[in-house]
PDBQT receptor file of N, H, CA, C and O in Angstrom, charges set to zero:
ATOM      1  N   UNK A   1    -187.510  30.101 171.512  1.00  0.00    +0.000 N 
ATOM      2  CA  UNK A   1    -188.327  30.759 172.514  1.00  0.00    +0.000 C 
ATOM      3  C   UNK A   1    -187.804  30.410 173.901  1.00  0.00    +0.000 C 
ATOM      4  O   UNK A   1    -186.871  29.675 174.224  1.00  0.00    +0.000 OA
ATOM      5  N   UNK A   2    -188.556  31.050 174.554  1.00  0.00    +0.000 N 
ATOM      6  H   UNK A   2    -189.314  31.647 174.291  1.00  0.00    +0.000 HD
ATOM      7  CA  UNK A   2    -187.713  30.819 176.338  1.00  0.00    +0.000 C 
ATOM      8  C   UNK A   2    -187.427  29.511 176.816  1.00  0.00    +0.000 C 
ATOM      9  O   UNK A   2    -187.920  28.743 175.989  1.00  0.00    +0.000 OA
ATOM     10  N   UNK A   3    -187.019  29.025 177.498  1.00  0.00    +0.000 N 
ATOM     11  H   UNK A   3    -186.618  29.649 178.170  1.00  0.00    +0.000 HD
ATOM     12  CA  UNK A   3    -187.051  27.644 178.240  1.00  0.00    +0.000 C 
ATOM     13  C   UNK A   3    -187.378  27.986 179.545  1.00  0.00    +0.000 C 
ATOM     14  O   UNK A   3    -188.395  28.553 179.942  1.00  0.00    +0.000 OA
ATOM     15  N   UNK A   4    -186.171  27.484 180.338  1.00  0.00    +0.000 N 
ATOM     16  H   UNK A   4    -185.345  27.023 180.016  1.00  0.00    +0.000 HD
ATOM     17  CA  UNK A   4    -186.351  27.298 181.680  1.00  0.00    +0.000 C 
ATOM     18  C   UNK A   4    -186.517  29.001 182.065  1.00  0.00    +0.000 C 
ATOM     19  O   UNK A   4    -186.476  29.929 181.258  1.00  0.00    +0.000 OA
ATOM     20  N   UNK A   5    -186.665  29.063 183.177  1.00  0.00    +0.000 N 
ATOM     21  H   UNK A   5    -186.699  28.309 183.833  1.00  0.00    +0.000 HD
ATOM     22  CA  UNK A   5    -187.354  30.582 183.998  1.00  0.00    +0.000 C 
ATOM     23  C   UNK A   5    -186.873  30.494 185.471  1.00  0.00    +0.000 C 
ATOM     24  O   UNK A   5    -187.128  29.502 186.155  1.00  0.00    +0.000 OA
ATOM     25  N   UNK A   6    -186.258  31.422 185.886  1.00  0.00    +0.000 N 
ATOM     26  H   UNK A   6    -186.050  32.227 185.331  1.00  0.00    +0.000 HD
ATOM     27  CA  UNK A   6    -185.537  31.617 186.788  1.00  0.00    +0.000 C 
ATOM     28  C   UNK A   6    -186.302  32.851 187.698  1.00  0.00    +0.000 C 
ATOM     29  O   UNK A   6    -185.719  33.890 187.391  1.00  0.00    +0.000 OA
ATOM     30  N   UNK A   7    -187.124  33.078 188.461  1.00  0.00    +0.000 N 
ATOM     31  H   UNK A   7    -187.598  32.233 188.711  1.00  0.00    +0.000 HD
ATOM     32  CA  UNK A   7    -187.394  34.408 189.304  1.00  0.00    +0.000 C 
ATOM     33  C   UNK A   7    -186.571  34.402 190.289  1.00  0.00    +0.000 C 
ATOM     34  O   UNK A   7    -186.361  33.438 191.025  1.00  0.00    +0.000 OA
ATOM     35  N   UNK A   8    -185.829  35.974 190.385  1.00  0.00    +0.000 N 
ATOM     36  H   UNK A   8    -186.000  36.757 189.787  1.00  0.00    +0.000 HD
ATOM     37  CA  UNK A   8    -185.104  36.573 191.613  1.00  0.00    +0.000 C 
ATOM     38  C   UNK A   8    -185.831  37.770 191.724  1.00  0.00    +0.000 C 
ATOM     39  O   UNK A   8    -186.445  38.554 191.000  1.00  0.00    +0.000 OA
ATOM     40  N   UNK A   9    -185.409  37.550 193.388  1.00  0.00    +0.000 N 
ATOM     41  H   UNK A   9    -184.911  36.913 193.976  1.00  0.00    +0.000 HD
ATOM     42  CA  UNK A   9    -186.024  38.706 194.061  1.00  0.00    +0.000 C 
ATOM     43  C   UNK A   9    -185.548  40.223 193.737  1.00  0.00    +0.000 C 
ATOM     44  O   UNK A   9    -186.344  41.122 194.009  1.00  0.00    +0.000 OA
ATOM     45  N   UNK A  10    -184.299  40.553 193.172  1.00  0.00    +0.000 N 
ATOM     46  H   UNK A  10    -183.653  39.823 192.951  1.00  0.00    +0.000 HD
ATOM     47  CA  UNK A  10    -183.976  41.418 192.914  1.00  0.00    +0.000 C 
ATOM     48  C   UNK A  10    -183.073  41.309 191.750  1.00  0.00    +0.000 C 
ATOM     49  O   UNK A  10    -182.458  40.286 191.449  1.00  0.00    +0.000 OA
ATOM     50  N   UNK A  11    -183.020  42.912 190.846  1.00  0.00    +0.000 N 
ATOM     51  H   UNK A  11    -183.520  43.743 191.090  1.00  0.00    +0.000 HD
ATOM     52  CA  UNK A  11    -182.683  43.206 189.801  1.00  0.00    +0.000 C 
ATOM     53  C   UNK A  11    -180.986  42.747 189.391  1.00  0.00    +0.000 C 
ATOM     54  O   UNK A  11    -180.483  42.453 188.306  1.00  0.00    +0.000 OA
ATOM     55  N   UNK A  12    -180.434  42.836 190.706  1.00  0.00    +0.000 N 
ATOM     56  H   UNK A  12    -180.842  43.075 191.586  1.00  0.00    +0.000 HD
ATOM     57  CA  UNK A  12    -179.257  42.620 190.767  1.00  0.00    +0.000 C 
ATOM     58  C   UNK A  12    -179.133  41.395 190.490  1.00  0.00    +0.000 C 
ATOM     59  O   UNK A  12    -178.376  41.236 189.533  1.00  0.00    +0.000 OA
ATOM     60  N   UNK A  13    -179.661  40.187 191.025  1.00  0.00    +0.000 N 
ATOM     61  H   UNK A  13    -180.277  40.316 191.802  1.00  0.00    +0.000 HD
ATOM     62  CA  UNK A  13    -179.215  38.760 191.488  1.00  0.00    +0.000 C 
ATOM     63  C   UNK A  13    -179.934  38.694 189.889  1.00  0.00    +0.000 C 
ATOM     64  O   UNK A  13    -179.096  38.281 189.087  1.00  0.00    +0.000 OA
ATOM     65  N   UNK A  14    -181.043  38.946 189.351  1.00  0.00    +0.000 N 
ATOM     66  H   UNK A  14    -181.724  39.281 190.003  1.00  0.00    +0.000 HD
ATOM     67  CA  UNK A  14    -181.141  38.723 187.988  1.00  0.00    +0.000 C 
ATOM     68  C   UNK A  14    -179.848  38.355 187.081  1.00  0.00    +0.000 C 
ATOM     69  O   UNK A  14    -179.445  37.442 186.361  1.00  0.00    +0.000 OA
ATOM     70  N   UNK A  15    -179.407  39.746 187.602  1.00  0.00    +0.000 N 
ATOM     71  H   UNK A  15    -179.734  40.488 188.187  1.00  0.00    +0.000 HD
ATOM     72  CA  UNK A  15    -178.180  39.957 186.151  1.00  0.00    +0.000 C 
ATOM     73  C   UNK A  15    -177.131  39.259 186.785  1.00  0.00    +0.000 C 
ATOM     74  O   UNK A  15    -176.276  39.152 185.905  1.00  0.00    +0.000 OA
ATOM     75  N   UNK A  16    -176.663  38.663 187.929  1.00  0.00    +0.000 N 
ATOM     76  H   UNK A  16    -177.358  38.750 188.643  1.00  0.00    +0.000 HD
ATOM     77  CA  UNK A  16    -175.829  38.059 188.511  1.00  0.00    +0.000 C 
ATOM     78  C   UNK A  16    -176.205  36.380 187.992  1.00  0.00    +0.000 C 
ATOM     79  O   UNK A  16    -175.282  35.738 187.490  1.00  0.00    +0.000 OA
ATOM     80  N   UNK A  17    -177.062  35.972 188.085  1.00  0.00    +0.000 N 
ATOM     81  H   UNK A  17    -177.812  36.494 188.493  1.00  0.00    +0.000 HD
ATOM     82  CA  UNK A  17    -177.697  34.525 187.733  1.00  0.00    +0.000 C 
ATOM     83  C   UNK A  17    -177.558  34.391 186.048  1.00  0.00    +0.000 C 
ATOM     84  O   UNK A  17    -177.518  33.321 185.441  1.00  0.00    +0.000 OA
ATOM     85  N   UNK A  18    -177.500  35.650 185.486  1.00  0.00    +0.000 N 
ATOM     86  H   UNK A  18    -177.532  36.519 185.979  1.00  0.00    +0.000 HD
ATOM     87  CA  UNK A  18    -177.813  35.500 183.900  1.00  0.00    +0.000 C 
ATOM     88  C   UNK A  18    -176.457  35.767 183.502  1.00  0.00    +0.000 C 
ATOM     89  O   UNK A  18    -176.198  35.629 182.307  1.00  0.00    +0.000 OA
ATOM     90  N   UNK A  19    -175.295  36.222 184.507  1.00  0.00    +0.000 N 
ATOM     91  H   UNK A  19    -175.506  36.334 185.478  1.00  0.00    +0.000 HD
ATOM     92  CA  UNK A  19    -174.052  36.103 183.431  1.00  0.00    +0.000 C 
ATOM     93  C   UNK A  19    -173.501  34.885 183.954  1.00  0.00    +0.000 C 
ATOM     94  O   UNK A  19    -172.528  34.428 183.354  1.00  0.00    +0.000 OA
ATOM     95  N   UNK A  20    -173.962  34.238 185.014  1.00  0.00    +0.000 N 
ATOM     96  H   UNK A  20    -174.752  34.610 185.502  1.00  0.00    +0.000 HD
ATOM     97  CA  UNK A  20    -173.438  32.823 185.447  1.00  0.00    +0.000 C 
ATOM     98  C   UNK A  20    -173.908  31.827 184.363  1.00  0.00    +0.000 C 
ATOM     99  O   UNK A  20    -173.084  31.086 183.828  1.00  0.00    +0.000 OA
ATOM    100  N   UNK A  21    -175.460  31.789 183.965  1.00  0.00    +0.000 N 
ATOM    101  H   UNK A  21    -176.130  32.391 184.399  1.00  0.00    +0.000 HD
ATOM    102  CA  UNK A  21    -175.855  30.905 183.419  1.00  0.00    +0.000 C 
ATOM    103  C   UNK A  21    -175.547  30.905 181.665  1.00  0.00    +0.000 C 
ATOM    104  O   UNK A  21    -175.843  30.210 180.693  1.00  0.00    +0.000 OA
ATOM    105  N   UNK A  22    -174.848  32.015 181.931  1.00  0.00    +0.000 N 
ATOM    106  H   UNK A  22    -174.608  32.580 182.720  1.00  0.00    +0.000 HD
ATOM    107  CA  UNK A  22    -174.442  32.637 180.544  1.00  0.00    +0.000 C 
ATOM    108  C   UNK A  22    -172.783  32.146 179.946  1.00  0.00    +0.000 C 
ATOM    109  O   UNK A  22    -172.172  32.510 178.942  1.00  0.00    +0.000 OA
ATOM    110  N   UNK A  23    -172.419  31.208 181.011  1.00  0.00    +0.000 N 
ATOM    111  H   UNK A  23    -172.915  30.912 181.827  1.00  0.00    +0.000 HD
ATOM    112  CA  UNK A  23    -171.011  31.081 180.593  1.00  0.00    +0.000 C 
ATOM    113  C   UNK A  23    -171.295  29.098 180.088  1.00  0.00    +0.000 C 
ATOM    114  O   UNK A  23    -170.560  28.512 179.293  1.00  0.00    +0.000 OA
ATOM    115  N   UNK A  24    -171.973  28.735 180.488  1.00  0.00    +0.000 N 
ATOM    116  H   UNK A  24    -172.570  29.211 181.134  1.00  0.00    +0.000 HD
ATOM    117  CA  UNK A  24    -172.513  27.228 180.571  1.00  0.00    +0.000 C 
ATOM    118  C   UNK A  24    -173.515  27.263 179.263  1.00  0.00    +0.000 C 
ATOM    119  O   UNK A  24    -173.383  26.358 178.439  1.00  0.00    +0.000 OA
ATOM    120  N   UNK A  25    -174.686  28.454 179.010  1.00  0.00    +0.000 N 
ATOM    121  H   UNK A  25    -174.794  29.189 179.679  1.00  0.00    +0.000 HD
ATOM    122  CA  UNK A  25    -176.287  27.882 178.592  1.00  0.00    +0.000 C 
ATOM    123  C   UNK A  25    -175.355  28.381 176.926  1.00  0.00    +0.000 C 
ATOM    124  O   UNK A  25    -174.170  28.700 176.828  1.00  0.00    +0.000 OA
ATOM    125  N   UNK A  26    -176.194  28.307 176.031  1.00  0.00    +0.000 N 
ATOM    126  H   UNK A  26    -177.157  28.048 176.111  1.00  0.00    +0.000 HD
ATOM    127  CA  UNK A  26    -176.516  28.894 174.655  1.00  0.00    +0.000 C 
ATOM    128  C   UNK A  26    -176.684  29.921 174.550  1.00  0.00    +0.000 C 
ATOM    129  O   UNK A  26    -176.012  30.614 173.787  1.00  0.00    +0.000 OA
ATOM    130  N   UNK A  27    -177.741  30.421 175.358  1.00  0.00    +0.000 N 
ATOM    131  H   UNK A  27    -178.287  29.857 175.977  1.00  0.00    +0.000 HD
ATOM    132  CA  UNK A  27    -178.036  31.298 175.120  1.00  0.00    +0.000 C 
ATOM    133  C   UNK A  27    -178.752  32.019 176.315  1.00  0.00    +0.000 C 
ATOM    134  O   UNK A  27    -179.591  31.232 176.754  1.00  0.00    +0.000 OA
ATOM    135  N   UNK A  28    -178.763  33.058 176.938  1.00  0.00    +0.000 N 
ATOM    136  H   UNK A  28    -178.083  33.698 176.581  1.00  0.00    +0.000 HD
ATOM    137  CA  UNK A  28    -179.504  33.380 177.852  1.00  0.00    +0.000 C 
ATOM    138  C   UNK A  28    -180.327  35.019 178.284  1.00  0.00    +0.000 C 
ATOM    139  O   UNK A  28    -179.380  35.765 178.534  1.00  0.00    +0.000 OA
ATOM    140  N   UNK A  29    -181.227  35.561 178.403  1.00  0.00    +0.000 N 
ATOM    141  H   UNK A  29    -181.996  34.955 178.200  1.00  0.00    +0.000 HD
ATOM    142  CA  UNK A  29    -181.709  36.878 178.533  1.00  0.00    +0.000 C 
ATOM    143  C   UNK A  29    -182.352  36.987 179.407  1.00  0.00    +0.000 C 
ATOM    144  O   UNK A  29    -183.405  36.357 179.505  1.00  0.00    +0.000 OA
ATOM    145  N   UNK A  30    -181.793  38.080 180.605  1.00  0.00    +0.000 N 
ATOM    146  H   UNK A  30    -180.937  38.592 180.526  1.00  0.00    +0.000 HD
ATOM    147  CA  UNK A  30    -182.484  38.552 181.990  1.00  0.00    +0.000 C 
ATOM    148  C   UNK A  30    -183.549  39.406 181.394  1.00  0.00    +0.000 C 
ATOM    149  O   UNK A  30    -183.355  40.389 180.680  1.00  0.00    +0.000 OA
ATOM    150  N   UNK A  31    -184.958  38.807 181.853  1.00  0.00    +0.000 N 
ATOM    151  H   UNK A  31    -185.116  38.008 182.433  1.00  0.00    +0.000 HD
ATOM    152  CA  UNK A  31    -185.910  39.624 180.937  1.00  0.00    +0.000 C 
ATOM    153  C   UNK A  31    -186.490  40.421 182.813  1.00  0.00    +0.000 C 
ATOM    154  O   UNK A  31    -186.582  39.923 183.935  1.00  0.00    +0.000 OA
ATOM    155  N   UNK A  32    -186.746  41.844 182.236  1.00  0.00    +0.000 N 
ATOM    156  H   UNK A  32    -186.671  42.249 181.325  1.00  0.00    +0.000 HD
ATOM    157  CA  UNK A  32    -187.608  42.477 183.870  1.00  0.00    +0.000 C 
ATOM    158  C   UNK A  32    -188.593  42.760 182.945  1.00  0.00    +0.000 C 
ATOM    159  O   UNK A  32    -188.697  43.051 181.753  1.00  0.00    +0.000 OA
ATOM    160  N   UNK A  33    -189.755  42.437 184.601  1.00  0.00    +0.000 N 
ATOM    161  H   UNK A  33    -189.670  42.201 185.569  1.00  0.00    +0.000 HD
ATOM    162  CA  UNK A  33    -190.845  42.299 184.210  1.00  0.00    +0.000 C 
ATOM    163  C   UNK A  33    -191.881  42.992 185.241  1.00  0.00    +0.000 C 
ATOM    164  O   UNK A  33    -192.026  42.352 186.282  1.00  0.00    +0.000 OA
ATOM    165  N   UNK A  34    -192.732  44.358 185.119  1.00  0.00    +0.000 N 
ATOM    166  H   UNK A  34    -192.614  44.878 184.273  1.00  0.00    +0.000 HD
ATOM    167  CA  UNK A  34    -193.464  44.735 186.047  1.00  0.00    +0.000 C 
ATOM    168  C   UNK A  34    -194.765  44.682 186.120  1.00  0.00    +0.000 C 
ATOM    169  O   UNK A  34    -195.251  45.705 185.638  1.00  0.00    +0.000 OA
ATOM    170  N   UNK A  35    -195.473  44.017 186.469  1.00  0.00    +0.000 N 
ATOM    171  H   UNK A  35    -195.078  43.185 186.860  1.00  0.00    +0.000 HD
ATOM    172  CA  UNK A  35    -196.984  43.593 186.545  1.00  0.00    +0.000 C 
ATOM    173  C   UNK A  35    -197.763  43.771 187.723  1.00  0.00    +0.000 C 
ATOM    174  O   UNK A  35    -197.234  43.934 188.822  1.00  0.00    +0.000 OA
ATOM    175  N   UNK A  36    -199.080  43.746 187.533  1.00  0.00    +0.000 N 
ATOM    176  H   UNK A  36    -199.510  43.613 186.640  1.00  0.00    +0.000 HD
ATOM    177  CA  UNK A  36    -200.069  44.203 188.574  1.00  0.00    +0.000 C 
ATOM    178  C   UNK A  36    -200.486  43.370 189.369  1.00  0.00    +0.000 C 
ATOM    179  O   UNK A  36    -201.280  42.527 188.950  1.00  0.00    +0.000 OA
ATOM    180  N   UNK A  37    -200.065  43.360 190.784  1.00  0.00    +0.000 N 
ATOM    181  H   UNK A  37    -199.420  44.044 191.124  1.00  0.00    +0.000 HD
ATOM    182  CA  UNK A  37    -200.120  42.013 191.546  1.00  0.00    +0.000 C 
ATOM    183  C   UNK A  37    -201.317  41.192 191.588  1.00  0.00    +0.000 C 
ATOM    184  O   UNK A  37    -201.374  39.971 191.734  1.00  0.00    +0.000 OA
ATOM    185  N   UNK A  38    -202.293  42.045 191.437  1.00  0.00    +0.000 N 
ATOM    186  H   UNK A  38    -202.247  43.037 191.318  1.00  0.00    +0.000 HD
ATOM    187  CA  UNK A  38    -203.793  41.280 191.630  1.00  0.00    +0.000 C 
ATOM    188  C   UNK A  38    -204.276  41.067 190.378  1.00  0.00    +0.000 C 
ATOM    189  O   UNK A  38    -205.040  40.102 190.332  1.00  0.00    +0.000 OA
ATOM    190  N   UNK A  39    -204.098  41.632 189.341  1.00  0.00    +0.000 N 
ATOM    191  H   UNK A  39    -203.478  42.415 189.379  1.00  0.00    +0.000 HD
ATOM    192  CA  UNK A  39    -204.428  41.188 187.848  1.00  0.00    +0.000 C 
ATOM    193  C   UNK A  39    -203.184  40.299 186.850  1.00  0.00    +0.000 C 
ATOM    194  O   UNK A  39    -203.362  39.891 185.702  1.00  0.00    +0.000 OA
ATOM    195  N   UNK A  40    -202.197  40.192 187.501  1.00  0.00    +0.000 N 
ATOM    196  H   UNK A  40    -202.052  40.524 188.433  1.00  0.00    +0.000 HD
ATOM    197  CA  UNK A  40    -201.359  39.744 187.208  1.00  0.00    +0.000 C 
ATOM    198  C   UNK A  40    -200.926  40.345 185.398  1.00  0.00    +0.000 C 
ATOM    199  O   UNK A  40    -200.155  39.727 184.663  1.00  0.00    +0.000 OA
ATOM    200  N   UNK A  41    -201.674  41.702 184.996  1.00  0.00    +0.000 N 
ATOM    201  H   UNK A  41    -202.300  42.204 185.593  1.00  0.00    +0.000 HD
ATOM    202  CA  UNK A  41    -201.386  42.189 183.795  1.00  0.00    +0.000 C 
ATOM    203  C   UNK A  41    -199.973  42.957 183.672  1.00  0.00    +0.000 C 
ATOM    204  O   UNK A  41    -199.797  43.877 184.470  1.00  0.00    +0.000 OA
ATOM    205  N   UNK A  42    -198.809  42.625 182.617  1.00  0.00    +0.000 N 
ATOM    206  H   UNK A  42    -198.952  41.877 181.968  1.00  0.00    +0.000 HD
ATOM    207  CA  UNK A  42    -197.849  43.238 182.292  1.00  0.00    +0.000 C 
ATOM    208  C   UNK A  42    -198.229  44.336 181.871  1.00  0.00    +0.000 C 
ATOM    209  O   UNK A  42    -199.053  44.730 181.045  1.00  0.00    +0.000 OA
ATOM    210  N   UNK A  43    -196.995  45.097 183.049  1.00  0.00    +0.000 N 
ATOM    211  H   UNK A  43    -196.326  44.777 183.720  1.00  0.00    +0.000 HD
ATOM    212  CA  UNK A  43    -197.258  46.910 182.544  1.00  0.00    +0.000 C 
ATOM    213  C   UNK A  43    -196.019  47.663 182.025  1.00  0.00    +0.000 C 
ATOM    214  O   UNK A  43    -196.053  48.825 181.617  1.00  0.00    +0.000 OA
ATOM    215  N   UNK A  44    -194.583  46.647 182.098  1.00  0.00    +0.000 N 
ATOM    216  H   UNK A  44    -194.556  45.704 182.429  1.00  0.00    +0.000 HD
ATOM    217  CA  UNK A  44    -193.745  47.094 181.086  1.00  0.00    +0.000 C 
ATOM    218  C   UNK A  44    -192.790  45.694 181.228  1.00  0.00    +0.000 C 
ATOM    219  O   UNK A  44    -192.717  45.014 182.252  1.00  0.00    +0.000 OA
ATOM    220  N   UNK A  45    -192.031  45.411 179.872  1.00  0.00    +0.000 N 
ATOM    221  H   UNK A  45    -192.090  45.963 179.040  1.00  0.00    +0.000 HD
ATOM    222  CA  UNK A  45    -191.123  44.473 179.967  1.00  0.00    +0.000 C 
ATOM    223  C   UNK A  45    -189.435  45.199 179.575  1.00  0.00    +0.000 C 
ATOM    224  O   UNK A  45    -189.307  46.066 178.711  1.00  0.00    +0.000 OA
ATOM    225  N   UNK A  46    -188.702  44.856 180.082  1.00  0.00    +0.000 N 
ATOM    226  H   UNK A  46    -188.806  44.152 180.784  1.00  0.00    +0.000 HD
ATOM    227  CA  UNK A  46    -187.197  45.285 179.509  1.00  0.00    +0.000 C 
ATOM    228  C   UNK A  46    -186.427  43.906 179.610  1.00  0.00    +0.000 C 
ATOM    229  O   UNK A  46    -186.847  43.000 180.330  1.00  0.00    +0.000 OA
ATOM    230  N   UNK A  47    -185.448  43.812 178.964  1.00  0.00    +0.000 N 
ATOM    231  H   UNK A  47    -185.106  44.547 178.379  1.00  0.00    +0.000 HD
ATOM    232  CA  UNK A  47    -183.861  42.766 178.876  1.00  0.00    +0.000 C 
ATOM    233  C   UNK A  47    -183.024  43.531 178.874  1.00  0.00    +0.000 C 
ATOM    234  O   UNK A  47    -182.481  44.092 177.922  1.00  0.00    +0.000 OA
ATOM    235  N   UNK A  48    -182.792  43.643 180.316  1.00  0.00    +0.000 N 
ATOM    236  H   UNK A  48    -183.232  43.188 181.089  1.00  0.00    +0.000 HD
ATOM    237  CA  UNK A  48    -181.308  44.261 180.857  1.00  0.00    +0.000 C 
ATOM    238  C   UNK A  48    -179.992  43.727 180.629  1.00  0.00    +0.000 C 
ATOM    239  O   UNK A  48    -178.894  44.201 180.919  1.00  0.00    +0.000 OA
ATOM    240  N   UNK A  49    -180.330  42.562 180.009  1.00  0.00    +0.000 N 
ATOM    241  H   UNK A  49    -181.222  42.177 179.773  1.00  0.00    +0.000 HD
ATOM    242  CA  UNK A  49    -179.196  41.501 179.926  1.00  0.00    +0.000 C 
ATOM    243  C   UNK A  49    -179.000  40.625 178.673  1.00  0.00    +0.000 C 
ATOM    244  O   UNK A  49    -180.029  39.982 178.470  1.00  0.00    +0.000 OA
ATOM    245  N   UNK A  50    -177.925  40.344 177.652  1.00  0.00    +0.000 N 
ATOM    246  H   UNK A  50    -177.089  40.866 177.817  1.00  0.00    +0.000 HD
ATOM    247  CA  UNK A  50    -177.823  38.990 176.996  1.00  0.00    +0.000 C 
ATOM    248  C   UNK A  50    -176.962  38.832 177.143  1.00  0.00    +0.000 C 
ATOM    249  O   UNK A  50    -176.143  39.721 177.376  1.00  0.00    +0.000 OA
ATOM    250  N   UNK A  51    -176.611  37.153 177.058  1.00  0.00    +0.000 N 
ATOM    251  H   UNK A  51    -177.276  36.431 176.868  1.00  0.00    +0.000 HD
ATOM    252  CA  UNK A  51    -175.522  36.863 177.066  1.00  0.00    +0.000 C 
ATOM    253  C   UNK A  51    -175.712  35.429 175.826  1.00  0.00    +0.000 C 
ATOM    254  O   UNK A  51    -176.633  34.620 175.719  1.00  0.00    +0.000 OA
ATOM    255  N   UNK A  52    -174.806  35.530 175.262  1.00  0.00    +0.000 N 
ATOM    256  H   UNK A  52    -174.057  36.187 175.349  1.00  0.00    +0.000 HD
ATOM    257  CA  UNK A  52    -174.680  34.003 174.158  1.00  0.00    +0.000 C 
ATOM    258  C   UNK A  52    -175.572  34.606 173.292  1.00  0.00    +0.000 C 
ATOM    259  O   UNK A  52    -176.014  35.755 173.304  1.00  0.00    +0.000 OA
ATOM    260  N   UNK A  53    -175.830  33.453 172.351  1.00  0.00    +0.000 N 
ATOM    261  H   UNK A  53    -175.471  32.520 172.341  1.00  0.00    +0.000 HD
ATOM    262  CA  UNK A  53    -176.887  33.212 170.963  1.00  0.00    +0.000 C 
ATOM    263  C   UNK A  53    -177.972  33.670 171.508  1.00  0.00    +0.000 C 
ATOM    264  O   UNK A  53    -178.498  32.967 172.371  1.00  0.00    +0.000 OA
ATOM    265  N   UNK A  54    -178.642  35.075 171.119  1.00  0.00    +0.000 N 
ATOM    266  H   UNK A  54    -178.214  35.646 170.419  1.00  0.00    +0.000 HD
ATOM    267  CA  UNK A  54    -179.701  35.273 171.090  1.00  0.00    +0.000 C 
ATOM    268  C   UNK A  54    -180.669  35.465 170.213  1.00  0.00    +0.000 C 
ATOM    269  O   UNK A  54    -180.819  36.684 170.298  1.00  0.00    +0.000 OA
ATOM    270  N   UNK A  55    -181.510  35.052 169.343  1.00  0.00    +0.000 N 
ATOM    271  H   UNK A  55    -181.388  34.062 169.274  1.00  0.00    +0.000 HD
ATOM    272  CA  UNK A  55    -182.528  35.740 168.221  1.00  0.00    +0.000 C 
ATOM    273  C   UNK A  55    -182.375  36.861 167.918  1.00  0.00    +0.000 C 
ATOM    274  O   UNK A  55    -183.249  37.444 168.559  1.00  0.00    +0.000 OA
ATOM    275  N   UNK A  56    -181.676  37.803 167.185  1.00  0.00    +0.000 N 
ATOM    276  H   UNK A  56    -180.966  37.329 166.664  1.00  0.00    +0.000 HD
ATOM    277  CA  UNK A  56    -182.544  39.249 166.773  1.00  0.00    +0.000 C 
ATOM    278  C   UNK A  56    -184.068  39.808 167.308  1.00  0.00    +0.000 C 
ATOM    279  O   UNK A  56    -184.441  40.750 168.007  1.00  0.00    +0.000 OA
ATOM    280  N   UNK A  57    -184.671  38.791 166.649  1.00  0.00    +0.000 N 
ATOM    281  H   UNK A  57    -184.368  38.026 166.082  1.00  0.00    +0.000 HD
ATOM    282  CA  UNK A  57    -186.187  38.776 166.553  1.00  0.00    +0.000 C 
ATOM    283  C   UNK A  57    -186.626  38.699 168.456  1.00  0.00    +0.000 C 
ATOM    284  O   UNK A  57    -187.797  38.840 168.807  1.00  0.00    +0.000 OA
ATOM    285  N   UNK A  58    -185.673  38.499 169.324  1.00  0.00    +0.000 N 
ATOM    286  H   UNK A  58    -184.721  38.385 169.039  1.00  0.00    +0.000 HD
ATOM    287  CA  UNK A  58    -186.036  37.837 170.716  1.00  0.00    +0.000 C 
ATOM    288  C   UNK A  58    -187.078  39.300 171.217  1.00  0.00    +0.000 C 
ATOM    289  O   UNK A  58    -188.185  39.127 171.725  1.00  0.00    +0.000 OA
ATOM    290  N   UNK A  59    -186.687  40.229 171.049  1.00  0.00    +0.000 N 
ATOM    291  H   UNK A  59    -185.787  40.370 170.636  1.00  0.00    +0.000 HD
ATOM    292  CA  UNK A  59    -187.612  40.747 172.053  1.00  0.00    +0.000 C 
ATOM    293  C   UNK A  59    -188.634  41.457 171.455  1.00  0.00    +0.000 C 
ATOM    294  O   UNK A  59    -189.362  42.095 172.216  1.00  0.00    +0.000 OA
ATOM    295  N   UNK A  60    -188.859  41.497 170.261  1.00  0.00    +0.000 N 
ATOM    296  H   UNK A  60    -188.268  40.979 169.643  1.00  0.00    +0.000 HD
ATOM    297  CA  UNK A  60    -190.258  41.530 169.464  1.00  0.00    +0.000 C 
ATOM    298  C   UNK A  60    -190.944  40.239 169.814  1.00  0.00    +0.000 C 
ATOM    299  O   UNK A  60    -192.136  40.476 170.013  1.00  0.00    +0.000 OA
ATOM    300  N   UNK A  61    -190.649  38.924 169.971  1.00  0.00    +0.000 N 
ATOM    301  H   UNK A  61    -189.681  38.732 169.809  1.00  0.00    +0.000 HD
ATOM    302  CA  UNK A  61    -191.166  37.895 170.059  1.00  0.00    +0.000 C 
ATOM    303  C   UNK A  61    -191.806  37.706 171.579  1.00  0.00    +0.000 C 
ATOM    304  O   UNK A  61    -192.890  37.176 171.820  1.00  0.00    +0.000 OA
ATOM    305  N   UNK A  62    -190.857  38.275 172.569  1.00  0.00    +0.000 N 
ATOM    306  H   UNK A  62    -189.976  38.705 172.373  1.00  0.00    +0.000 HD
ATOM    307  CA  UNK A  62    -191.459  37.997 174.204  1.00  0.00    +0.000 C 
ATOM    308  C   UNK A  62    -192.514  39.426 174.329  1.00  0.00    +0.000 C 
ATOM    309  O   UNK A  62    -193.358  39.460 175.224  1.00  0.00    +0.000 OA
ATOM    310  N   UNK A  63    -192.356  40.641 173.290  1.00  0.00    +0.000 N 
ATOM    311  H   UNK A  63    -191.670  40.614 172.563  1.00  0.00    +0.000 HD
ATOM    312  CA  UNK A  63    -193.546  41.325 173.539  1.00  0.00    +0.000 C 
ATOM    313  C   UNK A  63    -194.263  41.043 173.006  1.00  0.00    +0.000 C 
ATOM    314  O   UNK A  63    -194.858  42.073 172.690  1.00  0.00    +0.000 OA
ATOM    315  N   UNK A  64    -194.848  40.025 172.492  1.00  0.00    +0.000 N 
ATOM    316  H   UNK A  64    -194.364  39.189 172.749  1.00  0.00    +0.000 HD
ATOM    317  CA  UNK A  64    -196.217  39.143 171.590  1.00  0.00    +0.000 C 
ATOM    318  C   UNK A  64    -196.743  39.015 172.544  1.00  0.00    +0.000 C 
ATOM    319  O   UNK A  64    -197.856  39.508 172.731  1.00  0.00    +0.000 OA
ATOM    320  N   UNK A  65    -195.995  38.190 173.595  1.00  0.00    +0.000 N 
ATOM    321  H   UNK A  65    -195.091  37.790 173.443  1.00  0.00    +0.000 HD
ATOM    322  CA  UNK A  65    -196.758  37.172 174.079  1.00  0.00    +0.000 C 
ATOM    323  C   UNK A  65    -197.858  37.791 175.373  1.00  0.00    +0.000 C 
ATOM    324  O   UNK A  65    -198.634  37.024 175.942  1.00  0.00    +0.000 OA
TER     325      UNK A  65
């Protein structure tokens, strides 16, 4: 499951941070995430990005949660 958590301000520096951390980590996935600022409810998730060992199962598992 996830570990550490990284927020960037933009979509770009996401995927820029996730192929950096992607040459060092195990495993790593730029997950986007759009939610409702005052309810803080998720209103869509995507992974624009993997890089390394990822689960199959990974993004059935982060839409559980």
């Amino acid at each position: 499951m996830p570990g550490q958590r990284l927020p960037a301000k933009t979509k770009h520096h996401a995927l820029n941070e996730g192929q950096r951390l992607g040459r060092t980590a195990e495993g790593v996935a730029v997950i986007h995430v759009t939610a409702d600022d005052e309810t803080g409810k998720v209103s869509s998730l995507d992974v624009p990005a993997r890089h390394g060992a990822i689960p199959e199962e990974f993004e059935e598992q982060i839409r559980a949660l």
